[in-house]
PDB file of N, CA, C and O in Angstrom:
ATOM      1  N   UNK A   1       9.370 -15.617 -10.285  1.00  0.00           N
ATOM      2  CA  UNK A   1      10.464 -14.683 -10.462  1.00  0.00           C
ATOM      3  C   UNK A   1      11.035 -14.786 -11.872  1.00  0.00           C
ATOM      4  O   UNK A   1      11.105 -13.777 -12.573  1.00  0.00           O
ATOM      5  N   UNK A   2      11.529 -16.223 -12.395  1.00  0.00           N
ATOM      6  CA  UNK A   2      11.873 -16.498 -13.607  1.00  0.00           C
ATOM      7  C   UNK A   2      10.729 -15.041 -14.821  1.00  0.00           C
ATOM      8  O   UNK A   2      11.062 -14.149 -15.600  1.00  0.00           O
ATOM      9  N   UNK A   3       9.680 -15.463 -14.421  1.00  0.00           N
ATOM     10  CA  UNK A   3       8.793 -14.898 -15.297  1.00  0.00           C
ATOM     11  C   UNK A   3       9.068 -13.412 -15.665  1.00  0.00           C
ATOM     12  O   UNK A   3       9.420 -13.037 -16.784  1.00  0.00           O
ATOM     13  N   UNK A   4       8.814 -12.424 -14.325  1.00  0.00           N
ATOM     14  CA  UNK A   4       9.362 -11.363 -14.178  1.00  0.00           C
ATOM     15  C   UNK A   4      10.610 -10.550 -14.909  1.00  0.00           C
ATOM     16  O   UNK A   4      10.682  -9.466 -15.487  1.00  0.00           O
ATOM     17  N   UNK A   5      11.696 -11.760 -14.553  1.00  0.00           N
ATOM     18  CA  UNK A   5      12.931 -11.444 -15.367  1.00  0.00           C
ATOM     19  C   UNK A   5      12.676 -11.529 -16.763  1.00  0.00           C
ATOM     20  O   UNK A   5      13.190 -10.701 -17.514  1.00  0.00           O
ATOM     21  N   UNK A   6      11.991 -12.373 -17.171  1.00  0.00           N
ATOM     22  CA  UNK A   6      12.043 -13.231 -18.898  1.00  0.00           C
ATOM     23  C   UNK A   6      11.334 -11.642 -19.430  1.00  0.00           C
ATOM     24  O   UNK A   6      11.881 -11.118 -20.401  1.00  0.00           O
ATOM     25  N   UNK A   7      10.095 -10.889 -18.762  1.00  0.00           N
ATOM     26  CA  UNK A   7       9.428  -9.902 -18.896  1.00  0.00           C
ATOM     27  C   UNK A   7       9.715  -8.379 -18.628  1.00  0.00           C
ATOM     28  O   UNK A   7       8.840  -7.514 -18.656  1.00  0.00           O
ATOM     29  N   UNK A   8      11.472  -8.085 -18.282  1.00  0.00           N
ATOM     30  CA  UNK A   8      11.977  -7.161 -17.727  1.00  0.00           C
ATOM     31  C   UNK A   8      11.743  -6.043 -17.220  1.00  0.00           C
ATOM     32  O   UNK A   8      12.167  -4.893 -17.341  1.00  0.00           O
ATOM     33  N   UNK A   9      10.578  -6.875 -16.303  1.00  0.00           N
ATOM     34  CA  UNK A   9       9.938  -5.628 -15.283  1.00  0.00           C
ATOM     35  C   UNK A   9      10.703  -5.331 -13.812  1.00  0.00           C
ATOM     36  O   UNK A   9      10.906  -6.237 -13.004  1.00  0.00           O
ATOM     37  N   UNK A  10      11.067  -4.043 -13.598  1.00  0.00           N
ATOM     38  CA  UNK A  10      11.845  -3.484 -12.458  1.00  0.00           C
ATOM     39  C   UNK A  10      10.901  -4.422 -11.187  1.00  0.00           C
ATOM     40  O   UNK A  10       9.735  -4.777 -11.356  1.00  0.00           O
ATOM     41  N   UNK A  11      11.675  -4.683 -10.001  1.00  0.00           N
ATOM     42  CA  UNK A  11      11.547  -5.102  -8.708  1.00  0.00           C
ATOM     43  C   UNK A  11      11.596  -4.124  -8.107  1.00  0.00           C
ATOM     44  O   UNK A  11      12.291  -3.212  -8.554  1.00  0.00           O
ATOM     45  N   UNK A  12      10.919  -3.959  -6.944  1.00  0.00           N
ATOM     46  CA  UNK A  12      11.590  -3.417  -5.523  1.00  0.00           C
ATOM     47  C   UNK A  12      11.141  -4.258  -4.214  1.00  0.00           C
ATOM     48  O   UNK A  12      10.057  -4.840  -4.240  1.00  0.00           O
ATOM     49  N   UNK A  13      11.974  -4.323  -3.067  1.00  0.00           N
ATOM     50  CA  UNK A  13      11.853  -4.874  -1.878  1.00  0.00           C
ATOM     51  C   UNK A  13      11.363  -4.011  -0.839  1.00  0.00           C
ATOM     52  O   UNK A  13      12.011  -3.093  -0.335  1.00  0.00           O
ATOM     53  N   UNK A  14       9.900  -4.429  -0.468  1.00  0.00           N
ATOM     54  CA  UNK A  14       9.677  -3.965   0.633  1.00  0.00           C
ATOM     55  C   UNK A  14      10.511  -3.620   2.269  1.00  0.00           C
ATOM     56  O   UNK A  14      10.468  -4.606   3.006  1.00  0.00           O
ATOM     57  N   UNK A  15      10.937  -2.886   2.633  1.00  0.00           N
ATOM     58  CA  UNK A  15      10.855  -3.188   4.030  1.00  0.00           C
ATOM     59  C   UNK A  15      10.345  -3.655   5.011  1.00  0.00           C
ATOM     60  O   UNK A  15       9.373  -3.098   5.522  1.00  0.00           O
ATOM     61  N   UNK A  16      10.923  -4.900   5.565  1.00  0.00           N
ATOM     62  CA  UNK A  16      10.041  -5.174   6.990  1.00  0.00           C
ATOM     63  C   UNK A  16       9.526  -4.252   7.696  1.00  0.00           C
ATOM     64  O   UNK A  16       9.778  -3.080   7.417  1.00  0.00           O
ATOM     65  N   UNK A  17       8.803  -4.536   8.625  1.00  0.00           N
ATOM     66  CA  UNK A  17       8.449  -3.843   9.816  1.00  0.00           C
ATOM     67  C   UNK A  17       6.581  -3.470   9.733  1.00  0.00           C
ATOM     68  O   UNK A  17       5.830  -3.958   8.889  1.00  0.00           O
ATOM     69  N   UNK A  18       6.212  -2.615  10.708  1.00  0.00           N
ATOM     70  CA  UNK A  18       5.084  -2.414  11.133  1.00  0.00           C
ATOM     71  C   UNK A  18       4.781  -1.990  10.012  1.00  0.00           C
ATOM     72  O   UNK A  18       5.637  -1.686   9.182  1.00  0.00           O
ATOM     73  N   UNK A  19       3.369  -1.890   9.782  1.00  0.00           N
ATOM     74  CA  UNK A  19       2.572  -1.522   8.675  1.00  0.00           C
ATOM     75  C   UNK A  19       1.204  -1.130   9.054  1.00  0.00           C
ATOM     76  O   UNK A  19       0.518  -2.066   9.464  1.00  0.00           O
ATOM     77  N   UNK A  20       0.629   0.050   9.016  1.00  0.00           N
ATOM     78  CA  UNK A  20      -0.867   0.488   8.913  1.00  0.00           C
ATOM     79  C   UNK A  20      -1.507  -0.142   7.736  1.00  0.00           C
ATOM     80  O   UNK A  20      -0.870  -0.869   6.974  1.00  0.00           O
ATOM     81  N   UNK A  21      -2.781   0.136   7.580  1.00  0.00           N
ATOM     82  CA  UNK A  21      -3.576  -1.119   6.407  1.00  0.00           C
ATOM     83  C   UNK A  21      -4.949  -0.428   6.406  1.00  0.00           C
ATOM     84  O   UNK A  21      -5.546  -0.117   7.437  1.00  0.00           O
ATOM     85  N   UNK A  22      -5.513  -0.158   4.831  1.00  0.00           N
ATOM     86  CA  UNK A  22      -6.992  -0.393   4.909  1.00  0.00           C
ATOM     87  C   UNK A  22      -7.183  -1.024   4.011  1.00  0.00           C
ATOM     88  O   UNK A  22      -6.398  -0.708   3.117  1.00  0.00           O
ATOM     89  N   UNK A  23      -7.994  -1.981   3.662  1.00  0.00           N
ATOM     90  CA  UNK A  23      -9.260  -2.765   2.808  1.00  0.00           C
ATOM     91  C   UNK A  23     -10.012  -1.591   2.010  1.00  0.00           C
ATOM     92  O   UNK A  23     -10.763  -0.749   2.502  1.00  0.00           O
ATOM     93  N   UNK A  24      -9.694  -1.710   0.861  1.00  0.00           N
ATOM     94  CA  UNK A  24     -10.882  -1.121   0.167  1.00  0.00           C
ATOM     95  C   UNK A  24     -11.111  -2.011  -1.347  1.00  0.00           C
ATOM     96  O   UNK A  24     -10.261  -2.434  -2.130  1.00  0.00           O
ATOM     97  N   UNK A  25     -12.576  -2.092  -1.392  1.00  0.00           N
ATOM     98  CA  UNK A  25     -13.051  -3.078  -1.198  1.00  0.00           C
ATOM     99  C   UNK A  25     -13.731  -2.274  -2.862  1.00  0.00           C
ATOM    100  O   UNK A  25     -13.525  -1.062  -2.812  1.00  0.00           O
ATOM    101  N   UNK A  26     -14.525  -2.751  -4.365  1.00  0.00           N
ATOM    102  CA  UNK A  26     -14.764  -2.249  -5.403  1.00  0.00           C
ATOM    103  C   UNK A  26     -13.642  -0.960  -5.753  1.00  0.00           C
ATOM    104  O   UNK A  26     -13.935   0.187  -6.091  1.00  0.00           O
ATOM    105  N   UNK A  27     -12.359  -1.509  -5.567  1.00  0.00           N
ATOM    106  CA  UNK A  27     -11.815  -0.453  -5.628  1.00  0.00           C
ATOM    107  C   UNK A  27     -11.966   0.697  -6.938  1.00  0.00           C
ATOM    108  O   UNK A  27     -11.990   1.921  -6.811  1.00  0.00           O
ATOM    109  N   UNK A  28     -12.048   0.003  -8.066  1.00  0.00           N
ATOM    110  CA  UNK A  28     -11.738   0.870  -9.076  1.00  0.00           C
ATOM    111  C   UNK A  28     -13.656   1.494  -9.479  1.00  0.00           C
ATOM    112  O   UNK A  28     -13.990   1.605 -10.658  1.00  0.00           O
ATOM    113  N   UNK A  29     -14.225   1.677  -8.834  1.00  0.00           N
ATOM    114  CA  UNK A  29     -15.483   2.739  -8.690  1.00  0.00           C
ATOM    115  C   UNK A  29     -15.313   3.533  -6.901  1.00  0.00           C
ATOM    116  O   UNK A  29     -16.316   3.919  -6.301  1.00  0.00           O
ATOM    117  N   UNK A  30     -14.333   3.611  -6.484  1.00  0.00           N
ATOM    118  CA  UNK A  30     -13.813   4.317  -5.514  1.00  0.00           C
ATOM    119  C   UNK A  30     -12.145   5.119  -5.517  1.00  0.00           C
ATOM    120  O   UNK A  30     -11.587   5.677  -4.572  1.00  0.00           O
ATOM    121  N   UNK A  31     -11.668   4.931  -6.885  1.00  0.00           N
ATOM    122  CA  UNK A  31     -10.338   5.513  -7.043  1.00  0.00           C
ATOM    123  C   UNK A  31     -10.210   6.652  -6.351  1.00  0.00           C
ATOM    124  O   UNK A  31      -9.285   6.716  -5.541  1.00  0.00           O
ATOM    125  N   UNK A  32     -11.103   7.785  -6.521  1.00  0.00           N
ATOM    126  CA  UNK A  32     -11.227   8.928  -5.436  1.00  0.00           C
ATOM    127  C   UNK A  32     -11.300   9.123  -4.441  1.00  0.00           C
ATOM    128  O   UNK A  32     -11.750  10.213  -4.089  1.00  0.00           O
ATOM    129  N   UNK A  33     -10.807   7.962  -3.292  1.00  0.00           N
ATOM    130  CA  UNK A  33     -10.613   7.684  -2.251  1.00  0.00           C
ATOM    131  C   UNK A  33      -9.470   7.568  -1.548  1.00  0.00           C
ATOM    132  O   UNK A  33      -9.257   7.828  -0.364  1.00  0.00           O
ATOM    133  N   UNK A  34      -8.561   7.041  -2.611  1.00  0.00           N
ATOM    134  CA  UNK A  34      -7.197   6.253  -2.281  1.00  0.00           C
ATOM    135  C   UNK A  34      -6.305   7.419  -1.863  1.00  0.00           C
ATOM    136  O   UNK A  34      -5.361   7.044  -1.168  1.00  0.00           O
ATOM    137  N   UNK A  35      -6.344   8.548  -2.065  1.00  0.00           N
ATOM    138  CA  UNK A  35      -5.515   9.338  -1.680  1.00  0.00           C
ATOM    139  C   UNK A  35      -5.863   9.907  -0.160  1.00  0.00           C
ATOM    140  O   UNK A  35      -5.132   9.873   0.830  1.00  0.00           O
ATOM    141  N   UNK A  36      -7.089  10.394  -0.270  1.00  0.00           N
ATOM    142  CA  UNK A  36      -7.664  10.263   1.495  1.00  0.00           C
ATOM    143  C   UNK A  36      -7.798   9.846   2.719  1.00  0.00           C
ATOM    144  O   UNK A  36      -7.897  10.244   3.880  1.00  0.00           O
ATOM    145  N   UNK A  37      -7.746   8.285   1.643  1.00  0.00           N
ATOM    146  CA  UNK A  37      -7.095   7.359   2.836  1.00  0.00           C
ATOM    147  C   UNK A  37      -5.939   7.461   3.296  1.00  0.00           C
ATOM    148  O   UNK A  37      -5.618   7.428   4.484  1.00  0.00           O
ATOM    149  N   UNK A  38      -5.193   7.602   2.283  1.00  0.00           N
ATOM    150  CA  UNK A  38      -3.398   7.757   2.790  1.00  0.00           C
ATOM    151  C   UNK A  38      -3.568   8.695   3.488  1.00  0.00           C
ATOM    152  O   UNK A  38      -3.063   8.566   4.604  1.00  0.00           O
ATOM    153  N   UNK A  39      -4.169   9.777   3.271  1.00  0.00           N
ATOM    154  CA  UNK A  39      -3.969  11.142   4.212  1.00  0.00           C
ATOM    155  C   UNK A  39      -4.369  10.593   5.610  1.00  0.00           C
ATOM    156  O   UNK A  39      -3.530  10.854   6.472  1.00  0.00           O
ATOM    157  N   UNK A  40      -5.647   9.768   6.117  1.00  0.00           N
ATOM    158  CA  UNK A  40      -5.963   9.581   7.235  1.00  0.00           C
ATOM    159  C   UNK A  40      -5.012   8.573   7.970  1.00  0.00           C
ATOM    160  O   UNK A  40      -4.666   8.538   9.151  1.00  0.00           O
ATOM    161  N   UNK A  41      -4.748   7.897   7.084  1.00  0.00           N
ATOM    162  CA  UNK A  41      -3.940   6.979   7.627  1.00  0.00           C
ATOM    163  C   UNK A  41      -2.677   7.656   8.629  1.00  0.00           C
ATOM    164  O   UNK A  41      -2.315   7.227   9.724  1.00  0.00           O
ATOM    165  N   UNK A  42      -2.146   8.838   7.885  1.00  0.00           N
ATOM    166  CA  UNK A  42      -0.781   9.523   7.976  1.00  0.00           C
ATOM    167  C   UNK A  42      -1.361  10.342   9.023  1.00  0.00           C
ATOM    168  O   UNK A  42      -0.527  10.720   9.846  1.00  0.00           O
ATOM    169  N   UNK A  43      -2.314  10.648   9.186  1.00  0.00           N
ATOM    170  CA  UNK A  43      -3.463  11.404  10.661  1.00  0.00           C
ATOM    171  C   UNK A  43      -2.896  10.664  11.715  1.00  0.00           C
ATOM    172  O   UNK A  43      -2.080  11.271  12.409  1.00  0.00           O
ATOM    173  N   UNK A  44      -3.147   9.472  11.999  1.00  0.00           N
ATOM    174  CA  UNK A  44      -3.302   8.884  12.758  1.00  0.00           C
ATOM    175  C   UNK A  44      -2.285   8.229  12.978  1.00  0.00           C
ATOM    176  O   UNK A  44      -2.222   8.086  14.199  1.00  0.00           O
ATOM    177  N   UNK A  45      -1.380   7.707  12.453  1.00  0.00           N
ATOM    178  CA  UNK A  45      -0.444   7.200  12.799  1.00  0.00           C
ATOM    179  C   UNK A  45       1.049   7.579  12.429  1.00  0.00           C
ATOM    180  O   UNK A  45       1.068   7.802  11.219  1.00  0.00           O
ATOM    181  N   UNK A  46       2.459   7.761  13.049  1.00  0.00           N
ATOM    182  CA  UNK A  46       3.243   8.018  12.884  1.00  0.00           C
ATOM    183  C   UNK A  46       4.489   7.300  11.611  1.00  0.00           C
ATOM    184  O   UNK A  46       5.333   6.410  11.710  1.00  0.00           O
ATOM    185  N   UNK A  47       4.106   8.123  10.571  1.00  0.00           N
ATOM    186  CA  UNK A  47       4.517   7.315   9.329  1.00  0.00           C
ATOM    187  C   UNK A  47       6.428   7.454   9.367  1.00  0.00           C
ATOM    188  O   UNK A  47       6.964   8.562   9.351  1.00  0.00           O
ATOM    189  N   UNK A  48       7.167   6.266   9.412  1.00  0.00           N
ATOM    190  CA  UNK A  48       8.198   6.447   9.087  1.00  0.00           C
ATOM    191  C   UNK A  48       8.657   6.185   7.640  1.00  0.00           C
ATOM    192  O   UNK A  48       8.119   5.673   6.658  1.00  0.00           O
ATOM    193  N   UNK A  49       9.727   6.673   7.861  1.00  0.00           N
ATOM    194  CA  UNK A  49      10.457   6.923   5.840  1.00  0.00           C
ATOM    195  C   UNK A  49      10.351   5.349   5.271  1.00  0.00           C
ATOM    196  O   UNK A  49      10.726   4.300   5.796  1.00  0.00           O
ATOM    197  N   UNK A  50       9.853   5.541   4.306  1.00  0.00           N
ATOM    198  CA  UNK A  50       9.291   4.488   3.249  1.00  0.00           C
ATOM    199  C   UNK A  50       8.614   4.627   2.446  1.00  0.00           C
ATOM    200  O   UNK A  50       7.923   5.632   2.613  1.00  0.00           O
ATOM    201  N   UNK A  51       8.306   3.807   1.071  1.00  0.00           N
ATOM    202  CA  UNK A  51       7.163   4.197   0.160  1.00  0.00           C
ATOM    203  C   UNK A  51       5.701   3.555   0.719  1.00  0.00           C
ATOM    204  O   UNK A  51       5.634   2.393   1.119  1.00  0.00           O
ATOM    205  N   UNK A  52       4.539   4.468   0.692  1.00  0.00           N
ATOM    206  CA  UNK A  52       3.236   4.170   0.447  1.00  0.00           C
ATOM    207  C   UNK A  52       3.074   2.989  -0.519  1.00  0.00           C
ATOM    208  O   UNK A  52       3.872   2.781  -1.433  1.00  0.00           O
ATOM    209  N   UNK A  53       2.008   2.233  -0.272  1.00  0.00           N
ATOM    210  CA  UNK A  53       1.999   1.273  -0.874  1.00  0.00           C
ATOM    211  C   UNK A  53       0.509   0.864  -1.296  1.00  0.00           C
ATOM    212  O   UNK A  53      -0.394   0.782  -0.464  1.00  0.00           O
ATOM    213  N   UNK A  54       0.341   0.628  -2.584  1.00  0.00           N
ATOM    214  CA  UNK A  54      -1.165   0.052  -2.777  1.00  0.00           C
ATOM    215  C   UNK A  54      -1.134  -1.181  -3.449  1.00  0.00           C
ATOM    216  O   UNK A  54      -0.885  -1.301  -4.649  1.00  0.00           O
ATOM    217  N   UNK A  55      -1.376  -2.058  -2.703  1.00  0.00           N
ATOM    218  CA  UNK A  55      -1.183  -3.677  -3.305  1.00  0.00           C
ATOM    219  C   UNK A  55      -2.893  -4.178  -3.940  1.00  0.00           C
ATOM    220  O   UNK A  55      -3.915  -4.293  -3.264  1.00  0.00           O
ATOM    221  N   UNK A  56      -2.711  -4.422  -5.572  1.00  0.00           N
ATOM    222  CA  UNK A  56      -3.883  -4.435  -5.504  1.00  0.00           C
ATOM    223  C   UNK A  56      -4.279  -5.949  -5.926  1.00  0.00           C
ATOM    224  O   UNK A  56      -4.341  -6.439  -7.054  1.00  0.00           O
ATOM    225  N   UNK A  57      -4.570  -6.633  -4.441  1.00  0.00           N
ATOM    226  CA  UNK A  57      -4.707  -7.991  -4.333  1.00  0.00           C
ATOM    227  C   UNK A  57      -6.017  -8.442  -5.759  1.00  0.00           C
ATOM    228  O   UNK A  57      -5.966  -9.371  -6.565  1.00  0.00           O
ATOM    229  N   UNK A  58      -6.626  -7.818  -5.663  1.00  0.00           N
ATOM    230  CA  UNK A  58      -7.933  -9.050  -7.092  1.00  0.00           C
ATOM    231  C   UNK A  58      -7.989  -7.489  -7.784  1.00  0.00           C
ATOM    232  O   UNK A  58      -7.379  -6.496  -7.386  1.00  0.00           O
ATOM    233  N   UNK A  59      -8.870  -7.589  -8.889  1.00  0.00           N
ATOM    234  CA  UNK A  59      -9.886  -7.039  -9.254  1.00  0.00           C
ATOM    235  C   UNK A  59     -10.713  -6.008  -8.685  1.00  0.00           C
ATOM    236  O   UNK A  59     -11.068  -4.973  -9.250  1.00  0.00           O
ATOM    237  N   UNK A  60     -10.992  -6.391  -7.491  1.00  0.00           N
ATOM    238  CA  UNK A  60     -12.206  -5.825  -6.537  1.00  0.00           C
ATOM    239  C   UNK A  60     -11.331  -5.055  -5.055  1.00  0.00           C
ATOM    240  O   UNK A  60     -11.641  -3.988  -4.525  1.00  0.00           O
ATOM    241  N   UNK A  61     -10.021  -6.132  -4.591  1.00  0.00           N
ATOM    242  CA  UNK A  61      -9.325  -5.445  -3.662  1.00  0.00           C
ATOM    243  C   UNK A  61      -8.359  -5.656  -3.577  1.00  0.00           C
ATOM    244  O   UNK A  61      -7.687  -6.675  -3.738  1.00  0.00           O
ATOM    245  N   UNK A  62      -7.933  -3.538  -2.982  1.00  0.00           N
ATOM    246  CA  UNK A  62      -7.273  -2.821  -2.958  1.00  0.00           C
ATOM    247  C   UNK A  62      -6.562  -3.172  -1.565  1.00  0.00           C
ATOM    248  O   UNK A  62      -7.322  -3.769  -0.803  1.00  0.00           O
ATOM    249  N   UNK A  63      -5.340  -2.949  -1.084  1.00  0.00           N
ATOM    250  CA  UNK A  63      -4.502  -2.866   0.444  1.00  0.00           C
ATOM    251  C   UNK A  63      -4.107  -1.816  -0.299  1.00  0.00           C
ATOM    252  O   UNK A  63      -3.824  -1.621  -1.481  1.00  0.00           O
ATOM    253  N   UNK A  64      -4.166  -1.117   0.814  1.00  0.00           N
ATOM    254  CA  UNK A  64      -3.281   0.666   1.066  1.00  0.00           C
ATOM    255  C   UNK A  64      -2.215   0.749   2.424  1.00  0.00           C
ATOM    256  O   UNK A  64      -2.546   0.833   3.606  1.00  0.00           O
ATOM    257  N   UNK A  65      -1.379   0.717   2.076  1.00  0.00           N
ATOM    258  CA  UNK A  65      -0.634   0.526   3.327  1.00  0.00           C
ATOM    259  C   UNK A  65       0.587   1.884   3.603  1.00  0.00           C
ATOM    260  O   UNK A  65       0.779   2.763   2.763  1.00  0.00           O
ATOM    261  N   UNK A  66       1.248   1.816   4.820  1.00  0.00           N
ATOM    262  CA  UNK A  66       2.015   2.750   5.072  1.00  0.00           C
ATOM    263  C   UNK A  66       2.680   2.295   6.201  1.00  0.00           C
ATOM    264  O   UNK A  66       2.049   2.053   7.230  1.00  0.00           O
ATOM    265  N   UNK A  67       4.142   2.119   6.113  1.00  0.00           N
ATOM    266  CA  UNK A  67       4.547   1.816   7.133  1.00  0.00           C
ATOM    267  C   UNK A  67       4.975   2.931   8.913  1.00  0.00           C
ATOM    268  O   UNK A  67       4.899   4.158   8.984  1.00  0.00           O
ATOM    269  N   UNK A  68       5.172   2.474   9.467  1.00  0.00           N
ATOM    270  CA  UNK A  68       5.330   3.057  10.600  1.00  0.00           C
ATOM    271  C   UNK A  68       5.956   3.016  11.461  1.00  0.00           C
ATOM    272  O   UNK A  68       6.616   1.990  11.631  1.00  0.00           O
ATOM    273  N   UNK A  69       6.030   3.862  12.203  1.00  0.00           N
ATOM    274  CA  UNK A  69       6.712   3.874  13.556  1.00  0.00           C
ATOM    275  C   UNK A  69       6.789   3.046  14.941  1.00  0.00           C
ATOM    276  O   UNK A  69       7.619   2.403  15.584  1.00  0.00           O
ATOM    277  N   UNK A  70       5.285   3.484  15.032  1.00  0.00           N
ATOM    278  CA  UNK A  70       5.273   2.837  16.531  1.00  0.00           C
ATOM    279  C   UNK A  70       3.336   2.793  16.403  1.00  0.00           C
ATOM    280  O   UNK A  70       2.794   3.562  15.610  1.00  0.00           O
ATOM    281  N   UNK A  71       2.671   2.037  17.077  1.00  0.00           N
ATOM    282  CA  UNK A  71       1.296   2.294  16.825  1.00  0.00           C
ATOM    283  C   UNK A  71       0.891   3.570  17.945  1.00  0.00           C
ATOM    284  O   UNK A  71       1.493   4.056  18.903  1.00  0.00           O
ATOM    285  N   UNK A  72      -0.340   3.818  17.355  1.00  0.00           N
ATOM    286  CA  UNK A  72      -0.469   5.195  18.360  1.00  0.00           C
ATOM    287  C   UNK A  72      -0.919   4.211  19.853  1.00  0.00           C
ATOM    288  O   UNK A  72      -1.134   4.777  20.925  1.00  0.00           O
TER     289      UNK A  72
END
């Protein structure tokens, strides 16, 4: 955190709660994906108010997430 501050990059706090999820996996030779996914994701499951989220754990992978409601 120290670091962050010393580097005055903005924060934000996630909200708890349920979360939908995909793995994608070489992400950055699949960038043309990431939006599709969100769309399917938002198909299928009942998205409540929150930001979309793409956590991009390494190099190679991507989490796409969206939080939710209730599972279908």
């Amino acid at each position: 955190e120290a670091e962050i501050t010393r580097l005055g990059l903005p924060t934000l706090s996630i909200p708890g709660g349920n979360y939908a999820r995909v793995k994608l996996m070489d992400w950055s030779n699949h960038t043309n994906e990431i939006g599709p996914i969100f769309d399917e994701l938002m198909r299928h499951y009942e998205m409540k108010p929150g930001p979309t989220i793409e956590f991009y754990r390494s190099q190679t992978e991507l989490h796409l997430l969206i939080p939710i409601a209730k599972t279908p």
